[in-house]
C-alpha positions as CSV (number, residue, x, y, z in Angstrom):
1,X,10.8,6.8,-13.2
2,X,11.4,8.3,-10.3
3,X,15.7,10.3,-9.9
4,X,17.1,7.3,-7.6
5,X,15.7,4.8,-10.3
6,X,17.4,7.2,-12.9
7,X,21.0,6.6,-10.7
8,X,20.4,3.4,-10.8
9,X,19.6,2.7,-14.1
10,X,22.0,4.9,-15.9
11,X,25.1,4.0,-13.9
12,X,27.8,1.3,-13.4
13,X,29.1,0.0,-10.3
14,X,32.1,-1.2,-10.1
15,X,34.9,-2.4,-8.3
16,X,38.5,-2.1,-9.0
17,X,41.7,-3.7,-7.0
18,X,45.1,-5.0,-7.6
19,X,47.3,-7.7,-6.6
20,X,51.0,-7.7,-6.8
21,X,52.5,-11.0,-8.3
22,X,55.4,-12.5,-9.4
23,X,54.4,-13.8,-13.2
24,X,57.8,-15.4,-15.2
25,X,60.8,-14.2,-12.9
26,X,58.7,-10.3,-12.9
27,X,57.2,-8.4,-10.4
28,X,53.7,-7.7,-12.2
29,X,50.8,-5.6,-10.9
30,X,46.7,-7.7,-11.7
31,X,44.3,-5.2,-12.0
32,X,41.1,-6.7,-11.7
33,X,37.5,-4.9,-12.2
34,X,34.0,-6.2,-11.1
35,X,30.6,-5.1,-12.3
36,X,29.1,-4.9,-8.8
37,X,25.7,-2.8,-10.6
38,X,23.5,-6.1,-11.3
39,X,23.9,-6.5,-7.3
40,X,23.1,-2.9,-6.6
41,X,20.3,-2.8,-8.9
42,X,19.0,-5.6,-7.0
43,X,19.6,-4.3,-3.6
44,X,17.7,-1.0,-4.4
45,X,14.4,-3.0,-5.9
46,X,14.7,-5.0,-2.8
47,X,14.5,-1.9,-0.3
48,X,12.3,-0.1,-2.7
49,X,10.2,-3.0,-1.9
50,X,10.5,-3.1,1.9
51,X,9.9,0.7,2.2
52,X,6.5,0.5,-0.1
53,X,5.3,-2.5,2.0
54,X,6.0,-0.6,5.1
55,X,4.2,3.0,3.8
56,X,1.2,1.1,2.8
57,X,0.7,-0.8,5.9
58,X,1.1,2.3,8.1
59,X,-1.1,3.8,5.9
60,X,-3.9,1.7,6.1
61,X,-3.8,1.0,9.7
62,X,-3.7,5.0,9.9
63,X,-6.2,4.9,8.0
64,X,-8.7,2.0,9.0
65,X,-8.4,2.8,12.5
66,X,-10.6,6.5,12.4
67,X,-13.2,5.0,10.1
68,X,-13.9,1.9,12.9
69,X,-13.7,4.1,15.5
70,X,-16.2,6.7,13.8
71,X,-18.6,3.9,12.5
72,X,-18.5,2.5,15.5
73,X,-19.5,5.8,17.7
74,X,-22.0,5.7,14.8
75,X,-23.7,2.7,15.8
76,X,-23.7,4.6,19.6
77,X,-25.5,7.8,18.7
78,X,-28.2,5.5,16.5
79,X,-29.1,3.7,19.4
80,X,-29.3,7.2,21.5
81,X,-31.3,8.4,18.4
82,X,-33.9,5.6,18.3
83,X,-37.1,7.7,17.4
84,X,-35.9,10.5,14.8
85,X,-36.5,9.2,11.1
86,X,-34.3,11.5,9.4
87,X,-31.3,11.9,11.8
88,X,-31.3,8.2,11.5
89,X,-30.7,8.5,8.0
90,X,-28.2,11.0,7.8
91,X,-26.9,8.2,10.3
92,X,-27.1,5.7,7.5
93,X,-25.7,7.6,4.9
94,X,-22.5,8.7,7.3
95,X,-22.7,5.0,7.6
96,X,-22.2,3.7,4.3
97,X,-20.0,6.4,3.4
98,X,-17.3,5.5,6.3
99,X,-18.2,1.7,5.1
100,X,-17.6,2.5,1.3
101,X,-14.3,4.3,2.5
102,X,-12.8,1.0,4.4
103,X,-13.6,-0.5,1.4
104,X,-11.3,1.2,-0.2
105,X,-8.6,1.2,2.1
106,X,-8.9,-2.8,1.8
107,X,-9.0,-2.1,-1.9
108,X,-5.9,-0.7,-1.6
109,X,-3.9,-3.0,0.7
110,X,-5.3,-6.0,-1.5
111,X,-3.5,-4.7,-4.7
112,X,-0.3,-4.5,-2.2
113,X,-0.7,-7.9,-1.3
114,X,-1.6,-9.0,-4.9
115,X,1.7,-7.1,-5.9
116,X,4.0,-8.8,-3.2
117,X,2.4,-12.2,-3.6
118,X,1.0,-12.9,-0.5
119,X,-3.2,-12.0,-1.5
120,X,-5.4,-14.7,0.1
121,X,-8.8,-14.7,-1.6
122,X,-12.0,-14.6,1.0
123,X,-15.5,-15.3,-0.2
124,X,-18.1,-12.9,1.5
125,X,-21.7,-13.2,0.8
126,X,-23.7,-9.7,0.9
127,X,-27.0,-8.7,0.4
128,X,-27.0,-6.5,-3.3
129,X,-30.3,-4.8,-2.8
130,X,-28.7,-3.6,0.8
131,X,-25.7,-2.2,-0.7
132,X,-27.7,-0.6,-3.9
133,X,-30.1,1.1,-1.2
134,X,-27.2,2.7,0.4
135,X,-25.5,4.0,-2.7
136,X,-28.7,5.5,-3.6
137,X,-29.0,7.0,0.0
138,X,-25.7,8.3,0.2
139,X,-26.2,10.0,-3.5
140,X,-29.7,11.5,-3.0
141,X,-28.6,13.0,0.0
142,X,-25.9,14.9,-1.4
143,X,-27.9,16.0,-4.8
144,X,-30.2,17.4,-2.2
């Protein structure tokens, strides 16, 4: 828990005023108290909320931007590099690591949207031997 949720958690809200009234033939002063802390609790969770939806989408989109800009130079510099076998791979492996790391960016912003309610489930068909190859590429390469 972080020290605001210990505030709010561990104190009481509430509001005191008075009326004057007139109560059999006296002048009498009505104290009245309301718990306001159920509303504040709730008004915290709420921007607690708002500020961790609006840290995780600017961080994603900071994020996601770079690694399609940098796989997509990639696919430029392959094309310039049409003949040499192992620049090409390193190419690949760069590839698959700036492919693995959207993944987890998406990763990330799906458990947001899971969290907040609003996940939409899309099918997307992709070829296992492909991805397996590039794990093992990206791996071997660094071991060496």
């Amino acid at each position: 828990m972080s020290d605001g949720e210990d505030d709010v958690e561990k104190h009481e809200v509430i509001e005191l005023s008075h009326i004057d009234i007139h109560f059999q033939n006296k002048q009498c002063m009505l104290v009245l108290l309301k718990n306001l802390t159920h509303y504040f609790r709730y008004q915290y969770s709420k921007a607690e909320g708002q500020l961790q939806e609006m840290i995780t989408a600017t961080v994603s989109h900071e994020m996601r931007t770079p690694i399609n800009a940098i796989l997509t130079m990639l696919g430029n510099l392959e094309l310039l590099l049409n003949g040499d076998e192992q620049v090409l791979k390193l190419c690949q492996v760069i590839r698959n690591s700036g492919e693995l790391l959207l993944y987890l960016v998406n990763d990330m912003l799906d458990v947001f949207m899971i969290k907040t309610g609003k996940f939409q489930h899309i099918d997307e068909w992709f070829e296992l031997r492909d991805l397996l190859v590039g794990v093992k590429q990206m791996f071997t390469l660094q071991a060496e």
